[in-house]
BAGUVEX-575249 format. One record per residue (C-alpha): x, y, z. Coordinates in steps of 0.001 Angstrom, whole numbers, padded with zeros to 6 digits, always signed. Example, Ala and Ser with C-alpha at 12.3 -4.5 7.8 and 13.67 -1.06 7.14 Angstrom:
+012300-004500+007800+013670-001060+007140
//
This chain:
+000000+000000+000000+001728+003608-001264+001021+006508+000900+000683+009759-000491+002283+011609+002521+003374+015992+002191+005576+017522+004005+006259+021522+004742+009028+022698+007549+009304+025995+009185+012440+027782+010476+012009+029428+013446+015090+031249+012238+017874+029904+015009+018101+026455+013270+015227+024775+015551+012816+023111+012733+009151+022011+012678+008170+019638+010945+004426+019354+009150+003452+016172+008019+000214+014747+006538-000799+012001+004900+000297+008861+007251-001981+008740+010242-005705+009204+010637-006715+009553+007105-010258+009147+007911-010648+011947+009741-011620+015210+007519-007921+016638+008415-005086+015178+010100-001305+016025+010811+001992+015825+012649+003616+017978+013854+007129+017421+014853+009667+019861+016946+013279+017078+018071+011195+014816+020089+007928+016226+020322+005410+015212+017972+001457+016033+018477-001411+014781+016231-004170+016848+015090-007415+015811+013902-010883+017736+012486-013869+016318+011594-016983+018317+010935-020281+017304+009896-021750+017837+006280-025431+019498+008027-025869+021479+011117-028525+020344+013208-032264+022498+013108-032287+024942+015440-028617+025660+016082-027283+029375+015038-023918+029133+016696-020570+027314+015997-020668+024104+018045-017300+023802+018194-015227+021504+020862-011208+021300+021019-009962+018718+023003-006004+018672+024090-004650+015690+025380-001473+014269+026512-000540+010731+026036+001312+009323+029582+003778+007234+026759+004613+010460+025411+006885+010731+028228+007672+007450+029167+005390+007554+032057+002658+005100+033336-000706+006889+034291-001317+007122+038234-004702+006209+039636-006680+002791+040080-007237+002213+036146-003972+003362+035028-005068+005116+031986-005377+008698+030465-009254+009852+032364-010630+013103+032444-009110+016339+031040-006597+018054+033219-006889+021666+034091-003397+022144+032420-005033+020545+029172-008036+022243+029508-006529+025415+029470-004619+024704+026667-007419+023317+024770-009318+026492+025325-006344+028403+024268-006393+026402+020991-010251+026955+020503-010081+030634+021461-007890+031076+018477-009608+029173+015780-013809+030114+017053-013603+033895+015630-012081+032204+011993-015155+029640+010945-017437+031374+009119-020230+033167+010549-023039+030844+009218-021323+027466+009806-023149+025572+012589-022259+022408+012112-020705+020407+014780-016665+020067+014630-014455+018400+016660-010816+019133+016766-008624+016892+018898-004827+017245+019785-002978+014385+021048+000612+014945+022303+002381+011547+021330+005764+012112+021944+007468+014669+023863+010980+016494+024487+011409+017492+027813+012513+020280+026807+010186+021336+024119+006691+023081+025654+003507+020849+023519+001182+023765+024056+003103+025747+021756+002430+024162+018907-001453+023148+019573-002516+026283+017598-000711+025133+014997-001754+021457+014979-004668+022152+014933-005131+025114+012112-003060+022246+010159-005609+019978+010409-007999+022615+008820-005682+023597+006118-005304+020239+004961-009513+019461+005222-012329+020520+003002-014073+022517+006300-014509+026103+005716-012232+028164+007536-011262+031729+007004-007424+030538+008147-004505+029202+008732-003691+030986+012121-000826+029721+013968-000115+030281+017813+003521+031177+019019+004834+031218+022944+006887+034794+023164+008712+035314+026151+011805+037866+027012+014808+035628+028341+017734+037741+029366+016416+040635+027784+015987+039363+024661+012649+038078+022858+012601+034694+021896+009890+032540+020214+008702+028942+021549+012008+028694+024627+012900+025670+026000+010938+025029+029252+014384+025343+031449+014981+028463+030008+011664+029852+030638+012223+029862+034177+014476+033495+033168+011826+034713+031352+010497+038507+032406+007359+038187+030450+005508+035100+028512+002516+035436+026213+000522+032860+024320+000059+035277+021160-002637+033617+018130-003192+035215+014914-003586+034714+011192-001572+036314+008141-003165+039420+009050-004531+039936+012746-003765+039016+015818-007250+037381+017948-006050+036073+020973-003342+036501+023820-002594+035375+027247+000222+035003+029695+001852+036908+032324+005031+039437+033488+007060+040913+035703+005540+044384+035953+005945+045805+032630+005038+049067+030840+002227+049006+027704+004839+049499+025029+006999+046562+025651+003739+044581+025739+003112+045310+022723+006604+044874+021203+006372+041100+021826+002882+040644+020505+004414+042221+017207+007567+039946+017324+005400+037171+018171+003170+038212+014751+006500+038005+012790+007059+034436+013512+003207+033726+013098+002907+034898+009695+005530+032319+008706+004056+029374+010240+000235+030546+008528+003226+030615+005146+003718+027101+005437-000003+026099+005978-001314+027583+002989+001384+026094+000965+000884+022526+002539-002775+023380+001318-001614+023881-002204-000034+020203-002188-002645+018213-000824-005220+020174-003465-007618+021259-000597-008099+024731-001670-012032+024043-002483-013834+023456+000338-016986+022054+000782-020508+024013-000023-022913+024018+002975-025913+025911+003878-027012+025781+007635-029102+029297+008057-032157+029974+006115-033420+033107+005419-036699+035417+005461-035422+038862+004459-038843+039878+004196-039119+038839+007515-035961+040664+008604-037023+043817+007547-040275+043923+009295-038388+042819+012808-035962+045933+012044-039057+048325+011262-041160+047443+013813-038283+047277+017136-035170+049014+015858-036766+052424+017344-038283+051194+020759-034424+048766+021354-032479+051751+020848-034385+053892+023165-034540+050800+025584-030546+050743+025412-030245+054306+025768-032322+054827+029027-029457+053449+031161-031229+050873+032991-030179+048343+035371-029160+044601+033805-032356+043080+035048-034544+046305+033574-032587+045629+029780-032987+042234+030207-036970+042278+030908-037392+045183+028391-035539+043234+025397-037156+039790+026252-040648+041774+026298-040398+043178+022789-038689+039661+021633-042077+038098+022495-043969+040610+020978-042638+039639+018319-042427+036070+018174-046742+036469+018860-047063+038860+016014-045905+035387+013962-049247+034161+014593-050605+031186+016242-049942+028442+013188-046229+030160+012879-043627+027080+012070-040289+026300+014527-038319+027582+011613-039846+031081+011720-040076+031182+015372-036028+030861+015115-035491+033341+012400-037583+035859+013974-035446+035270+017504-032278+035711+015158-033271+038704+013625-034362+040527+016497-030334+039407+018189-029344+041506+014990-031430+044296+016034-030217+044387+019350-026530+044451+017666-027244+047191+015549-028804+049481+018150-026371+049051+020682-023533+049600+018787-024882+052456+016687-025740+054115+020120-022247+054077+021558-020526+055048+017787-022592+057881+016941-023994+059327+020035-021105+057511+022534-023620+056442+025345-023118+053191+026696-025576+051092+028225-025665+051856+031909-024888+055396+030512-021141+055924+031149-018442+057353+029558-015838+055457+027883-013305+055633+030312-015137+055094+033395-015394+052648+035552-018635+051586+037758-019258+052339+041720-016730+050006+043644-016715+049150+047266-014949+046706+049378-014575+044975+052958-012337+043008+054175-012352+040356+056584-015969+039444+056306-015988+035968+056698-014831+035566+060497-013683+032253+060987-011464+032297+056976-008249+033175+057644-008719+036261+055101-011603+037071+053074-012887+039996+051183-016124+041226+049320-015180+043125+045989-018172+044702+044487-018068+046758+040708-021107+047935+039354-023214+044440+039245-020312+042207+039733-019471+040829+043169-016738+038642+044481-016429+037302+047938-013135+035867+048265-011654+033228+050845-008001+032513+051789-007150+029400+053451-003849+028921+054447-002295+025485+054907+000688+023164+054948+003194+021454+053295+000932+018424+052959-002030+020477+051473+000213+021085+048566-001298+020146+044984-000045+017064+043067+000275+017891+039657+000498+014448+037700+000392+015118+034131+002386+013319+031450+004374+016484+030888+003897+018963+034342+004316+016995+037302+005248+017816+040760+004020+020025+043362+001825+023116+043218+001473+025907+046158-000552+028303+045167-004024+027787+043848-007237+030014+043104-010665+028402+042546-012983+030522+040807-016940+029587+041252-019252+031098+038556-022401+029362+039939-026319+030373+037697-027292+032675+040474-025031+035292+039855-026871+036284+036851-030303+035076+038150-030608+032149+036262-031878+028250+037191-029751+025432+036141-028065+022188+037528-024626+022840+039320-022664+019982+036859-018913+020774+038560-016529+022800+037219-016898+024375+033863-013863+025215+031460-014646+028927+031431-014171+029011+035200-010924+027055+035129-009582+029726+032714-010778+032636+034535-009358+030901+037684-006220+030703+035744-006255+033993+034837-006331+035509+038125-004162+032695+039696-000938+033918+037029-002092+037696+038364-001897+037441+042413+001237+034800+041519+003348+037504+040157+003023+039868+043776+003355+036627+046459+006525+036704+048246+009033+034369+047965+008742+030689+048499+011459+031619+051646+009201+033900+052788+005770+031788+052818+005869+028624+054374+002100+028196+053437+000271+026793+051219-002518+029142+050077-005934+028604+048464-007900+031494+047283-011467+030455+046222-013657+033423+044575-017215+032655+044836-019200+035200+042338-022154+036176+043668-023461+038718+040988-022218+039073+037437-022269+041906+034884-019420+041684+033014-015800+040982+034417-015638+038555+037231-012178+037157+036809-010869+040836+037121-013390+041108+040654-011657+038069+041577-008142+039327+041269-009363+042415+042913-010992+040823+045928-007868+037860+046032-005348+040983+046689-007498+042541+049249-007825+038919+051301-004321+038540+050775-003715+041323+052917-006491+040704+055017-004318+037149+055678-001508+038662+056328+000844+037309+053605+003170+039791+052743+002287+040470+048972+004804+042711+046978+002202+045084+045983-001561+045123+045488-002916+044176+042528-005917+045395+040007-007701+043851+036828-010221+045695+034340-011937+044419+030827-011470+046558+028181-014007+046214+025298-014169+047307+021661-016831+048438+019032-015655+049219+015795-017016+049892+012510-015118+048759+009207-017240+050561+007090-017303+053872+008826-013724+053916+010428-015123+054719+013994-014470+052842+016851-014717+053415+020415-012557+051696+023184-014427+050858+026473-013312+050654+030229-014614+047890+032342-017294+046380+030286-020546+044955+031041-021799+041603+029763-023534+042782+026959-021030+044778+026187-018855+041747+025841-021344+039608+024001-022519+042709+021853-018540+044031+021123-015396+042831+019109-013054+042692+021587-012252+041223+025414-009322+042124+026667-008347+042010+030592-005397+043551+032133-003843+043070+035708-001471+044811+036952+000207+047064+039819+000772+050398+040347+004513+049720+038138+003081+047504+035627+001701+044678+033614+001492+041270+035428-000861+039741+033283-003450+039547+030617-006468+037531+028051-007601+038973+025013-009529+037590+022454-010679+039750+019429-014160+038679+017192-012697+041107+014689-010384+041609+011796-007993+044754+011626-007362+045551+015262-004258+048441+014420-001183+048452+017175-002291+051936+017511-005912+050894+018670-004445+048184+021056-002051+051259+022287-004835+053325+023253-006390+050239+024707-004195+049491+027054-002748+052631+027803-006704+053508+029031-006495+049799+030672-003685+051384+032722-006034+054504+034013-008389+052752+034540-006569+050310+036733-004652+052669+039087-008367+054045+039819-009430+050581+041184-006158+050185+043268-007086+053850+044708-010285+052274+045496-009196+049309+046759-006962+050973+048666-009519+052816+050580-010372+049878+052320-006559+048498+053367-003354+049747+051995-001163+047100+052481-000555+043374+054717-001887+043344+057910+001357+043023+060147+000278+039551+061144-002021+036525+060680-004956+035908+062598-004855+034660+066114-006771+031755+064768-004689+030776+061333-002300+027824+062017+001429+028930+062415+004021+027090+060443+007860+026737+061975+010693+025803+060098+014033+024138+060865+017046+023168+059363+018377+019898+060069+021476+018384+058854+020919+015953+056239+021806+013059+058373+019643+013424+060678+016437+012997+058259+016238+009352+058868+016372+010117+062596+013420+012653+062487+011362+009671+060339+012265+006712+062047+011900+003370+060655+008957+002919+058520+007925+006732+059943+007764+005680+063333+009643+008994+064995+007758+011438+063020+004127+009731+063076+004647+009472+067057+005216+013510+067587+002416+014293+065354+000052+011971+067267+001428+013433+070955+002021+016998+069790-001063+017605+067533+001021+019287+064940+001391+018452+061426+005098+017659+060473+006698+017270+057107+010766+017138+055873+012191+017212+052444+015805+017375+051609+017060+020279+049915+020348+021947+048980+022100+018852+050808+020328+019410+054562+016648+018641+056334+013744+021016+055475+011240+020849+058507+007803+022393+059093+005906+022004+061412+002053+023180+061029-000395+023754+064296-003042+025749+065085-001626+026723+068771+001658+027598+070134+001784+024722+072784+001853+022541+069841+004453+023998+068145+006728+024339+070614+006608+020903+071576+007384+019573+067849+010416+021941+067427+011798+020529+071167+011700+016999+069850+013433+017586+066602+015492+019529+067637+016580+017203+070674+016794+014127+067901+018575+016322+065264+020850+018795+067663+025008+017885+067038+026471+017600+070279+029072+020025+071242+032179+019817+072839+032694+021718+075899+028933+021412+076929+027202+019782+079970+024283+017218+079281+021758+015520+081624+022045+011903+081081+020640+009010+081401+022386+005595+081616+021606+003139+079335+023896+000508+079565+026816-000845+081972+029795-002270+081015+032968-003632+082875+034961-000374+081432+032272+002125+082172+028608+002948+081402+026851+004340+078121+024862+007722+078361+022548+009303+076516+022752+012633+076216+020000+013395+073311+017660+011077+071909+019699+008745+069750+022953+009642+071020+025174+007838+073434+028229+008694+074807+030895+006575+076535+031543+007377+080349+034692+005723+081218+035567+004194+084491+038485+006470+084776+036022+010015+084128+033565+009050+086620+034842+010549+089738+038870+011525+090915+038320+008756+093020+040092+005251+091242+037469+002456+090885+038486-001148+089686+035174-002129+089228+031566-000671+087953+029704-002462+090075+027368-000544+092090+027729+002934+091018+025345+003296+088524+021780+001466+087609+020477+001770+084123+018102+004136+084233+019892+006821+086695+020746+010072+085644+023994+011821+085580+025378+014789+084742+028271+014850+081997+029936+017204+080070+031393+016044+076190+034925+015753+076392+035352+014906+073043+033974+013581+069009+036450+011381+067776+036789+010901+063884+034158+007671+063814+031420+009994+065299+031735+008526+069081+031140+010635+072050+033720+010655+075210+031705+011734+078377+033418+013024+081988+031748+013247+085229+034997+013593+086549+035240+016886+084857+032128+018476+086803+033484+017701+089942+036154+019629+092268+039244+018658+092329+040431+016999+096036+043744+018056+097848+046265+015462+096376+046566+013574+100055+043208+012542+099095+043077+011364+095990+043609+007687+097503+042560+004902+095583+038842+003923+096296+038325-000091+098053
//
């Protein structure tokens, strides 16, 4: 059997090479390719359906990331063994992938697509979720599914000054800033990723270097089109039509949704007003009116509602709750609301309210990350909770969605950037953002309320942090556009642009934005983020008004954590066999106790509650782990007798020898009845000879006698 297999490569210009192949694997699917950087190779498939299903006017479009455990050698953990649900890791990198691609299908394709990316082999050094954008778009270009593509997605990040594209993952670890940065031959539609506190314009620099190496990656895609003769793709037709219809709907609501928009009512007063003149409507369709028409007619009045609003804010520049461009809604804020939390806050903006918990734990609450590709240990985590009656709806509570993981994400990378150093926190921390209203911008109320219970905590963040959603509406036709602070849900459904920015008072620690429209100009995303940046130092001066920096302490009731260096060799001593030692003191002390080697000695914490607890912990280790000293006096206890002297322990573990001769000035020829095992003496360490064993003295603690009566002893 021949294959008929095509291959394209890309430079990324320093002599690394990726490799596009198609043609070998999955042929079935509608699209399928490799892609191969050294050892890292990820397969891409698409497959879309040939109708849409009645009733649907949207894209239903699901991306699906996965990593294969054999990619990296590894064997999955769990009972089953095998790859199970999605990880948040891959589910944020799936949504990454389908961010990028959504705004590209055509507006009138609803049929349902599935794109799946499967890493399959991997470099250790070589980051998969790099490449999924690519892998992906790939897959398109080398289908019959319409797609206004290729797009490609690059990693940017500044390494010792210096902007490189895709890094290794050990060099990341220098980098000063790190963006995820999709686009097509044209635009750029998407970005995320975080930095340390930098200004707008370099920002933007690396979104335009990271467009350079974009545009030659969407190069290679449309000439691996070319070869594989995909350049027609299929005909479809998934909307029908009733302009007749459509211009009665306009005619007859246009007016009365304008003047409903411009009346600056509350959420719930648009919502009821619009939903009213919807069923109006849908009843003026008569009773006999088909499900077709009833789903047209819903359609076309959407359209009216996007007309109106938009037209309102271009050519008369009113918003919807009737502010200006640049301003932001009523804020307030409290702080330690929740009593018995170890911080908490309530951030309110507008119609958007967080209340925010931080919990603060130990070693042992740390995350275990067990991916095929990120494993190890995580300390840090933010849970965001977006549950229906935040926006007043009804609906089953089915876990964790993949919008809140990535807003989660979002404002984990933002309050990451300002937490002191791992030296300087022995906690582990959990934030968890509950929303409790919603209007627009939740994950920037969450950073907002996760920096204010930070300091409510008592960890000593670097400086406070703020996050705002900037929005867009733009006309092609007409050249106007108008960039919006702090944007309301509609104004985010309604718009062509999301685009949230975190930072400090110095800078840029993080960002999303994705963009539903063509042509964005540098000079546009300027402006927005330079009025991201006013608008951001406002909320901080808010914020502010409620607490201006760390409280100078935890709360009497949040757990205390000590730590302790121990020599190395003394770790086993601090276990015990089989964890004997260290499960005892946690039992009789209360305290939770945990040790890991690192730089060549003992890391201990210890983690209680109360101070009695503590301090009896730290006594035991530090009697099992303490290095005897020469020169110093102990309180002993014999443990054994021998003809030559006895053995006594002067710290747990640690025996000395007491030699006839240093027990008294007096001469004895035999041991016998001066000590019992059991009695306590007081000796002082003579000496630590090279094998590690202790000489003790008695003899030494005791006066010297005249020399008439230092007689020998019967």
């Amino acid at each position: 059997m021949s294959l008929n297999v095509f291959k394209k490569s890309i430079d990324l210009g320093d002599g690394r090479i990726i490799e596009i192949e198609t043609g070998k694997l999955a042929k079935q699917a509608d699209g399928a390719v490799v892609i191969k950087q050294g050892d890292t190779m990820l397969l891409a498939t698409v497959v879309s359906n040939k109708d849409a299903k009645e009733g649907v006017d949207f894209l239903p479009l699901s991306v699906d990331y996965q990593e294969k455990y054999a990619a990296t050698g590894r064997i999955p953990g769990g009972f089953l063994r095998r790859e199970a649900r999605l990880s948040d890791y891959e589910v944020l990198i799936s949504r990454l992938v389908d961010r990028a691609l959504r705004p590209l299908f055509p507006e009138d394709y609803h049929a349902d697509t599935q794109v799946m990316i499967s890493l399959i082999s991997a470099d250790k050094d070589i980051m998969p979720d790099a490449l999924a954008g690519l892998a992906a778009s790939a897959a398109l270009a080398v289908s019959d599914i319409p797609f206004n593509g290729p797009i490609s997605e690059v990693r940017v990040a500044k390494i010792d000054g210096k902007l490189v594209i895709n890094p290794g993952l050990t060099d990341l670890a220098r980098a000063s800033l790190e963006f995820i940065v999709a686009g097509s031959e044209n635009d750029i539609n998407m970005v995320e990723g975080e930095a340390d506190e930098i200004q707008e314009a370099e920002m933007i620099e690396a979104i335009q270097f990271a467009h350079a190496a974009i545009k030659v990656q969407v190069a290679a895609q449309k000439e691996l089109t070319v070869l594989t003769g995909k350049t027609q793709k299929r005909t479809y037709c998934h909307e029908s039509s009733n302009e007749e219809m459509r211009a009665q709907i306009f005619a007859s609501t246009y007016d009365r949704v304008y003047a409903l928009s411009k009346a600056g009512g509350s959420k719930d007063e648009r919502s009821e007003g619009y939903k009213a003149i919807q069923n109006e409507v849908v009843l003026g369709l008569g009773e006999g009116a088909s499900a077709s028409d009833v789903f047209l007619a819903k359609k076309y009045f959407h359209d009216v509602q996007y007309d109106a609003v938009r037209n309102l804010l271009l050519d008369e520049g009113i918003r919807l709750d009737g502010r200006k461009t640049t301003e932001i809604r009523p804020i307030w804020s409290e702080i330690g609301y929740l009593p018995a939390a170890h911080g908490s806050s309530v951030f309110t903006r507008g119609e958007t309210q967080s209340l925010t918990s931080v919990t603060l734990g130990a070693k042992d609450d740390e995350q275990m990350i067990d991916g095929a590709f990120i494993n190890g240990y995580n300390k840090f985590l933010l849970h965001y909770n977006f549950p229906a009656f935040s926006t007043g709806e009804a609906r089953p509570n089915r876990g964790v969605g993949r919008r809140e993981i990535g807003h989660g994400n979002l404002a984990m990378r933002s309050l990451k950037k300002v937490l002191p150093a791992d030296d300087a926190n022995p906690y582990t921390i959990r934030i968890v953002s509950d929303i409790l209203e919603s209007n627009g911008s939740s994950s920037m109320a969450t950073v907002c309320a996760g920096t204010l219970a930070l300091m409510d905590a008592g960890i000593k963040i670097k400086a406070p942090v703020s996050g705002i959603a900037m929005g867009l509406i733009s006309d092609s036709k007409t050249g106007k556009y108008a960039v919006l602070s702090d944007i309301l849900g509609d104004e985010d459904h309604l718009g062509d642009m999301d685009f949230k920015v975190t930072g400090t008072t110095k800078g840029i620690v993080a960002c999303q934005m994705d963009l539903k429209v063509d042509g964005l100009s540098y000079d546009v995303l300027s402006e927005a983020l330079n009025q991201a940046k006013n608008g951001r130092l406002h909320i901080l001066g808010e914020m502010a008004k409620t607490i201006t920096e760390p409280r100078d302490d935890y709360k009497a009731h949040a757990p205390r954590i000590v730590s302790l260096r121990i020599d190395k060799e003394y770790i086993g001593a601090v276990i015990g066999p089989g964890g004997k030692i260290i499960q005892e003191m946690q039992r009789e002390t209360g305290a939770t106790i945990s040790i890991e080697e690192k730089d060549n000695q003992g890391i201990v914490q210890i983690f209680a509650d109360n101070k009695a607890a503590i301090d009896a912990a730290v006594t035991r280790i530090k009697n099992i782990a303490a290095k005897p000293e020469v020169g110093e006096v102990y309180h002993g206890k014999v443990k054994s007798i021998m003809p030559f002297g006895a053995f006594v322990e002067i710290m747990p573990g640690k025996d000395g020898l007491l030699h006839i001769s240093e027990i008294d000035w007096k001469r004895y020829e035999t041991m016998d009845g001066i000590f019992k095992v059991g009695d306590e003496v007081k000796v002082k360490l003579l000496e630590v000879d090279k094998q590690g064993k202790l000489k003790l003295s008695r003899k030494a603690l005791l006066p010297r006698p005249p020399k008439e009566e230092a007689t020998p002893a019967v």
